[in-house]
C-alpha positions as CSV (number, residue, x, y, z in Angstrom):
1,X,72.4,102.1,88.7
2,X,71.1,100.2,91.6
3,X,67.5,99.3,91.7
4,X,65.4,98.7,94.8
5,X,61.6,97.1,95.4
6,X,59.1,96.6,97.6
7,X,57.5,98.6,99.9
8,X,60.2,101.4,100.9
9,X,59.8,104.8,103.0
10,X,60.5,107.7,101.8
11,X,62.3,110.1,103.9
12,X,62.2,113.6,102.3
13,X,61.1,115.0,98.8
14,X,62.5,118.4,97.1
15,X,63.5,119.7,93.6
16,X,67.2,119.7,92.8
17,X,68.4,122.1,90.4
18,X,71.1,121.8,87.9
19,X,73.7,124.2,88.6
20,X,74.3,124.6,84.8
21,X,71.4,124.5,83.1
22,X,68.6,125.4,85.6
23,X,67.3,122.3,85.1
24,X,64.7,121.4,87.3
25,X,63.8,117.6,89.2
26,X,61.6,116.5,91.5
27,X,63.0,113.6,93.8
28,X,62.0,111.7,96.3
29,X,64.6,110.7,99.3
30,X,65.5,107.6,100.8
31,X,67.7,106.1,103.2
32,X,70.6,105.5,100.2
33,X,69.6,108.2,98.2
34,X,67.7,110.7,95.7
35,X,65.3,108.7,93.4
36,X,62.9,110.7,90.5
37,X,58.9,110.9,91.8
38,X,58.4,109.7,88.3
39,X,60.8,106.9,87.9
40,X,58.9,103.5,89.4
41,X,62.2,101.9,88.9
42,X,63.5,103.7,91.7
43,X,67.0,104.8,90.2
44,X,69.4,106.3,92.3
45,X,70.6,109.5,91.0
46,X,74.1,110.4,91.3
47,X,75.2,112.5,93.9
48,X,77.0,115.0,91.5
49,X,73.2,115.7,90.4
50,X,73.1,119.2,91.3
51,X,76.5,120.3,89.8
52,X,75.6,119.0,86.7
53,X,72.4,117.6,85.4
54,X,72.4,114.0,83.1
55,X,72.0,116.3,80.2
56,X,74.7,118.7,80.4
57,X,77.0,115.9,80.9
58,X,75.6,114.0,77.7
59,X,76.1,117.5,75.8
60,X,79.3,117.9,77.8
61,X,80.3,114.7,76.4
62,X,79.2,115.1,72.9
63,X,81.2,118.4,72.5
64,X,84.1,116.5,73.6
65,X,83.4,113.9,70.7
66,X,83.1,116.9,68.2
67,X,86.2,118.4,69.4
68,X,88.0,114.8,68.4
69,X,86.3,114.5,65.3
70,X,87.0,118.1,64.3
71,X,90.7,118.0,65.5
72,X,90.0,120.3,68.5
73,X,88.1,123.2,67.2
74,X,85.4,124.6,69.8
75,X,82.9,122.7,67.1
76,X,80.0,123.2,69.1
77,X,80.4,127.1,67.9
78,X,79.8,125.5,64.2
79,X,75.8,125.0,63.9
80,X,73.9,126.4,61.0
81,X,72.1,128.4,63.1
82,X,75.5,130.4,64.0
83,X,76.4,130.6,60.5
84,X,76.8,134.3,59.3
85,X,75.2,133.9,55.6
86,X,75.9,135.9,53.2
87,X,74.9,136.9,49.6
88,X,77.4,134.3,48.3
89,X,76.8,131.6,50.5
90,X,72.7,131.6,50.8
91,X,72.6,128.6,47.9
92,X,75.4,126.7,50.4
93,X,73.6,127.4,53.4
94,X,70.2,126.0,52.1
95,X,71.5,122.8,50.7
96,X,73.1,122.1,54.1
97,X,70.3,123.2,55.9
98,X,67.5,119.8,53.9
99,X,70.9,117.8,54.0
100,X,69.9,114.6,55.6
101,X,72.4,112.1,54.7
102,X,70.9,110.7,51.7
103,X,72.6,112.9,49.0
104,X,76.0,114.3,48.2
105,X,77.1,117.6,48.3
106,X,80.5,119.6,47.0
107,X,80.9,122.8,48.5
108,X,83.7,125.0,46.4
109,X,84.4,128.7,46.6
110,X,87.3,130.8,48.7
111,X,89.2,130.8,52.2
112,X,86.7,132.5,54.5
113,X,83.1,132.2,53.5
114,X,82.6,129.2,55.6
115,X,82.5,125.7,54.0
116,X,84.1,124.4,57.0
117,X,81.5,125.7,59.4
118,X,78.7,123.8,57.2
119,X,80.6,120.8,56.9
120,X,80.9,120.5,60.8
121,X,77.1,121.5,61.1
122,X,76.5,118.0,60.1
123,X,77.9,116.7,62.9
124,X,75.6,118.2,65.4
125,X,72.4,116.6,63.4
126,X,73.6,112.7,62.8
127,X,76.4,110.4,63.1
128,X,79.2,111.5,60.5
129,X,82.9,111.2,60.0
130,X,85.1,114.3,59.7
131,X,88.3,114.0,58.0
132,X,90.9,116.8,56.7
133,X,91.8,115.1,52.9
134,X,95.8,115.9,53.9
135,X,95.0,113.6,57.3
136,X,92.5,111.1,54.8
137,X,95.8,111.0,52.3
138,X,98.2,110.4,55.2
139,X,96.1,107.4,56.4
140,X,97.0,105.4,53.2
141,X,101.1,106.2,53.3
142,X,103.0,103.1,53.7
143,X,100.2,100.6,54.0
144,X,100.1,97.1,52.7
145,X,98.0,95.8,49.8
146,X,95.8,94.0,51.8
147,X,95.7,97.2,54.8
148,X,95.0,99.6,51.6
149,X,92.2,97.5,50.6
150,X,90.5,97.6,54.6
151,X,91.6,101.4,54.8
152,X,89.4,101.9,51.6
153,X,86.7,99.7,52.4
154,X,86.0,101.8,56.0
155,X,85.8,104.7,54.0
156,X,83.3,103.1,51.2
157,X,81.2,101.9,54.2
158,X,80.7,105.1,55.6
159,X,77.4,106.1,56.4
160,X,78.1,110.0,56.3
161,X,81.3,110.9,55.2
162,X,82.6,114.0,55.7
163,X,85.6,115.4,53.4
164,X,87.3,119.0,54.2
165,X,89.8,120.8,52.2
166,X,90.1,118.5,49.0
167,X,92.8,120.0,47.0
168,X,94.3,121.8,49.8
169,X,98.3,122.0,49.4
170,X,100.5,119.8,47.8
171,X,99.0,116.6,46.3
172,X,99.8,113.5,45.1
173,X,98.7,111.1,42.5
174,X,98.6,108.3,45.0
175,X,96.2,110.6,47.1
176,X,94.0,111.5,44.1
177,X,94.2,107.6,43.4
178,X,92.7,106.9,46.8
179,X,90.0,109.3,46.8
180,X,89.1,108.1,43.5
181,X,88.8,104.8,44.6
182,X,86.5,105.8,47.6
183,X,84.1,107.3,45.3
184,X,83.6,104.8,43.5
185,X,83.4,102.2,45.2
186,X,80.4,104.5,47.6
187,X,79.2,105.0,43.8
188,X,78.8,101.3,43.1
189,X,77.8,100.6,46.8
190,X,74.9,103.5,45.7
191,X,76.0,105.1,49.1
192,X,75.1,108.7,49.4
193,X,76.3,111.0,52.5
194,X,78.9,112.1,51.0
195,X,79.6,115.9,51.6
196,X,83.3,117.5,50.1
197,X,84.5,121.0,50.6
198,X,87.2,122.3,48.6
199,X,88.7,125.8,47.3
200,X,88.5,125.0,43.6
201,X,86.1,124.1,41.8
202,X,85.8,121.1,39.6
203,X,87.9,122.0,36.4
204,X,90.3,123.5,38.6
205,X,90.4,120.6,40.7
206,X,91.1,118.3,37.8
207,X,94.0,120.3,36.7
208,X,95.3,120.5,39.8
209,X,95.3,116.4,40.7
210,X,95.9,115.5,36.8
211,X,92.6,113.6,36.9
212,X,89.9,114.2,34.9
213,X,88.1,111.3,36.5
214,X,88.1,112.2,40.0
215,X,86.1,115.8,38.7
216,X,83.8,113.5,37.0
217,X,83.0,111.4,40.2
218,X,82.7,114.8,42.1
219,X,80.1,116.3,39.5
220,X,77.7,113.6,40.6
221,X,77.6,115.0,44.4
């Protein structure tokens, strides 16, 4: 933004409204341009101001970064406080509602009831990756030793990681190796943030991957 000092005249003064939100500004005019009466570093506001305010185009922004992470879903639908709770889901809802990113959470039960919505709910609260677990198993295929080792390390490193659908479709062991491997490694790191939504539960799970170790990791979200 350009900046201006001294002693400067002001030509006009009104209150633009954001033609989105109703937001509200008083500003001050001069020569090159609307300023804020309460910005004393005289900041010129863009001229675009009225069609939409700085915040809608943060927000506007935001959903677009949502709609990346969540592969293009309208995820700005998917707060908690649009989720339809129901008798079966009240125990899923309240967990996600005091989840802050310092625990780990698996989130089982049937196509429908929403463990997708509450998964994305995280990302309107704090930074967070999303990832499908077919698109986290396809990241791994045909990597070298040394680009397995960085794949796993990003995922280790994670601050909040956020795992849909594990289980989902066809599996491999390869794939069950890898998610093994990024919990514990987050286990020995002692990195929580880990949240895992899957349709099976954790016995079911095992039997499905062949790997009794993998349920065992999971039973300590």
């Amino acid at each position: 933004n350009m900046t201006i000092s001294g002693n400067v005249e002001v030509v006009a003064a009104r209150k633009l409204i954001c033609a989105v939100c109703g937001n509200t500004v008083l500003v001050k005019r001069y020569e090159w341009g609307w300023v804020r009466m309460d910005d004393e570093e005289h900041n010129i506001l863009p001229e675009e101001w009225e069609k939409q305010c700085e915040r809608c185009r943060n927000e506007e922004a935001h959903r677009g970064f949502l709609r990346v992470q969540f592969g293009g879903v309208l995820i700005h639908r998917l707060t908690l406080e649009a989720f339809r709770e129901t008798e079966g889901t009240a125990e899923a809802l309240r967990v996600m509602r005091v989840f802050d990113g310092g625990g780990n959470v698996y989130l089982w039960g049937p196509c429908g009831v929403g463990k997708s919505h509450l998964l994305a709910s995280v990302l309107h609260r704090m930074p967070a990756t999303y990832e499908s677990y077919p698109t986290f198993a396809r990241r791994f295929r045909g990597l070298e030793a040394h680009q397995e080792e960085d794949r796993l390390r990003q995922y280790i490193l994670k601050a909040v990681l956020l795992l849909d659908d594990v289980g989902v479709g066809r599996t491999t062991e390869f794939a069950a190796q890898m998610l093994y491997e990024v919990l514990e490694g987050r286990i020995k790191q002692e990195r929580a943030g880990l949240v895992i939504t899957s349709n099976l539960s954790l016995t079911a799970l095992a039997e499905k991957m062949g790997d009794d170790r993998l349920a065992s990791r999971l039973a300590g979200c």
